[in-house]
C-alpha positions in Angstrom: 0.0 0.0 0.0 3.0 2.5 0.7 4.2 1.9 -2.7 1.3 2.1 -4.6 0.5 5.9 -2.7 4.1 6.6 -3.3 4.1 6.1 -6.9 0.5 7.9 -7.0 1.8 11.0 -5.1 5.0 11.0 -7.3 3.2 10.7 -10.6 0.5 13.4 -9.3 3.5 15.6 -8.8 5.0 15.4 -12.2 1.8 15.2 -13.4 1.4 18.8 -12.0 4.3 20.5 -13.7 3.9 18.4 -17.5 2.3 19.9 -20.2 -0.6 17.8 -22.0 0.8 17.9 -25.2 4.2 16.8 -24.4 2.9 13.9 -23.3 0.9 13.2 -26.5 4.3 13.2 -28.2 5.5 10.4 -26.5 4.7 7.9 -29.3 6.7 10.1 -31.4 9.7 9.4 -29.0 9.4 5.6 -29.2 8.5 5.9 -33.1 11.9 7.5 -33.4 13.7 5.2 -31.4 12.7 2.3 -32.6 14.2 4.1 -36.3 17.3 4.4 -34.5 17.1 0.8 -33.0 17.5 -0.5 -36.9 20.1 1.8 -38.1 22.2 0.9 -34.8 21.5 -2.5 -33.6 22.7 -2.4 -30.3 21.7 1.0 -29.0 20.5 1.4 -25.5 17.5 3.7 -24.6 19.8 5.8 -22.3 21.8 5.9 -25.1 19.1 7.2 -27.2 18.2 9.8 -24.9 21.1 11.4 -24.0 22.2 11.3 -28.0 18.9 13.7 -28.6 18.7 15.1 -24.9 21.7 16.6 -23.7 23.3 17.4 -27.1 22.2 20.5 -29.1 22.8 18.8 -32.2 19.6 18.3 -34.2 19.8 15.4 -37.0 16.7 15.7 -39.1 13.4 17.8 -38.4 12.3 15.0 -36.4 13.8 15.5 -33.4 12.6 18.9 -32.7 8.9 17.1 -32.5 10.3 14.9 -29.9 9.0 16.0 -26.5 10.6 18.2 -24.2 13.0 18.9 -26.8 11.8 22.9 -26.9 12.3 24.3 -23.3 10.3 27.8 -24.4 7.2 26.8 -22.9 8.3 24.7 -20.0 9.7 26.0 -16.4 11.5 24.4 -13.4 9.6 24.0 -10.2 12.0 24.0 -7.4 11.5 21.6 -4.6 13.1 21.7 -1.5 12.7 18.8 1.1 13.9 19.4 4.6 14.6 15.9 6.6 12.4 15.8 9.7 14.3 16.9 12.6 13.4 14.8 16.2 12.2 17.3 18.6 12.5 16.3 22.3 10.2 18.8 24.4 10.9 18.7 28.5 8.9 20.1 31.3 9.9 23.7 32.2 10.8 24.3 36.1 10.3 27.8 37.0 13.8 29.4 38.3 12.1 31.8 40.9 8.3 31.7 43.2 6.2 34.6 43.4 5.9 35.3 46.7 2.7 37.6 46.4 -0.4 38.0 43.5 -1.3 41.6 42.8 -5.7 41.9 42.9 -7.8 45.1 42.9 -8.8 46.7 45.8 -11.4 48.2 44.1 -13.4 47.4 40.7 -11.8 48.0 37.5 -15.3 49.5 36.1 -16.8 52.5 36.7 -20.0 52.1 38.8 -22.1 53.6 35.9 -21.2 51.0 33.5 -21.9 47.9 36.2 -25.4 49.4 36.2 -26.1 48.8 32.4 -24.5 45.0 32.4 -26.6 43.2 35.5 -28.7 39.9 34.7 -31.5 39.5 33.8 -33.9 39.8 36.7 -37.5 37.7 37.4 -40.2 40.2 36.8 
């Protein structure tokens, strides 16, 4: 269950920050690969992706249909994960007593206010 709600939340996440119609050119990547695969029998997929990927070199018009080839419309989203840090919380002693409390000798309110705010009374 962990894995299957890791994968979810990691495909939701690039999910999030793929454009639709980069993703519809997928087929066009394979197409092209497997053209590649028969010109070069034993080329790897890596291989194939960092010939078109990291290099600037274009080969035929084909390869700027491939997608995520044109950055102009695409942006980075920064992540940055902090690892959880173990917080131990301990009981505070107090360093000094109070020796006295400080009260009123007299009410805080004027008398004419206490008059408006009495409860109800039975009629």
């Amino acid at each position: 269950m962990k894995r299957f709600l890791a994968i979810s939340l990691l495909a939701f996440y690039l999910n999030s920050y793929t454009e639709v119609h980069e993703v519809f050119r997928l087929p066009i990547l394979f197409e092209h690969f497997t053209e590649h695969k028969t010109l070069v029998a034993d080329l790897s997929f890596w291989d194939f992706l960092k010939m078109h990927y990291e290099s600037d070199v274009n080969h035929d018009t084909t390869d700027e249909q491939l997608p995520f080839k044109v950055p102009g419309h695409s942006f980075i989203a920064i992540s940055m994960v902090l690892p959880a840090l173990k917080i131990s919380l301990t009981e505070a002693t107090p360093s000094a007593t109070l020796s006295y409390t400080f009260d009123y000798k007299e009410s805080f309110f004027s008398s004419s206010l206490q008059a408006i705010f009495q409860p109800p009374k039975l009629a």
